[in-house]
C-alpha positions, 0 to 999 in steps of 0.5 A, spaced: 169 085 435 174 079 435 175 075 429 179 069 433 175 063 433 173 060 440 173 054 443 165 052 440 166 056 434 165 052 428 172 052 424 174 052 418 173 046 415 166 046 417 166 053 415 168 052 408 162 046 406 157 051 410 160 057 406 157 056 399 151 056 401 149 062 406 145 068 403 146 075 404 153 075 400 155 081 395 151 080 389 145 077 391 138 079 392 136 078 400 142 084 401 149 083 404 149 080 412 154 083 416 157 076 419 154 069 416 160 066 420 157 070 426 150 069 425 152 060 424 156 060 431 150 064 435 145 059 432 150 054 434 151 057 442 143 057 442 142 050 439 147 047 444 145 051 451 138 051 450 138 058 452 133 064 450 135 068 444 136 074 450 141 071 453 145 069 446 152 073 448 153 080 444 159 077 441 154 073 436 151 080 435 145 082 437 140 077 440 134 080 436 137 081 429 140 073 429 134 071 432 129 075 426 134 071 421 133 065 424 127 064 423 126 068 417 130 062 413 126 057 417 120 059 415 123 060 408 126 053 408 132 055 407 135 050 413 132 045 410 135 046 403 142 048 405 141 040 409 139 036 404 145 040 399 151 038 406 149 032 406 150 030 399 156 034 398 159 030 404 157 024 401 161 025 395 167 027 399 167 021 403 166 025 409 
C-alpha cells in the first residue's frame, strides 16, 4: 500500500492536531489500529462523495471494517469529543 498522500487526503498540518487524539495507538486499551491516518482519509472520501460505505475505494482499507469503526466511535462519543478538543485547540492556536 502506497503511503503518498493524494490530492483529498488530509495533510500533515491537519494531521498533526488529529493525531493526539485517535484511539487505537500502542499502549492503549481499545487495541492498536492499522492506519488512523487511512481509516480518517476514508471517512473523509465518504463524507465528501456521499457514497455507500461499498463503494469506499480499497486504498482506505476494507470498506466493512472502516465502516464498523466508524460507527463504533460514534455511538461511543468519541466524535464528538475529539470535536470539542479540536476546536479548543485550534482557538488557542490562533487557527
Amino acid at each position: 500500500m502506497s503511503t503518498e498522500l493524494h490530492r483529498h487526503d488530509i495533510n500533515d498540518k491537519s494531521w498533526a492536531l488529529i493525531e493526539p487524539y485517535m484511539l487505537g495507538k500502542r499502549g492503549q486499551w481499545d487495541g492498536i489500529a492499522e492506519d488512523n491516518r487511512r481509516f480518517i482519509n476514508g471517512v473523509c472520501w465518504i463524507l465528501r462523495t456521499g457514497a455507500s460505505w461499498r463503494d469506499l475505494p480499497i486504498k482506505y482499507g476494507n470498506w466493512n471494517s472502516v465502516a464498523k469503526r466508524f460507527r463504533d466511535g460514534s455511538s461511543m462519543g468519541y466524535g464528538r469529543t475529539s470535536s470539542k478538543n479540536l476546536s479548543t485547540t485550534r482557538t488557542t492556536n490562533g487557527s
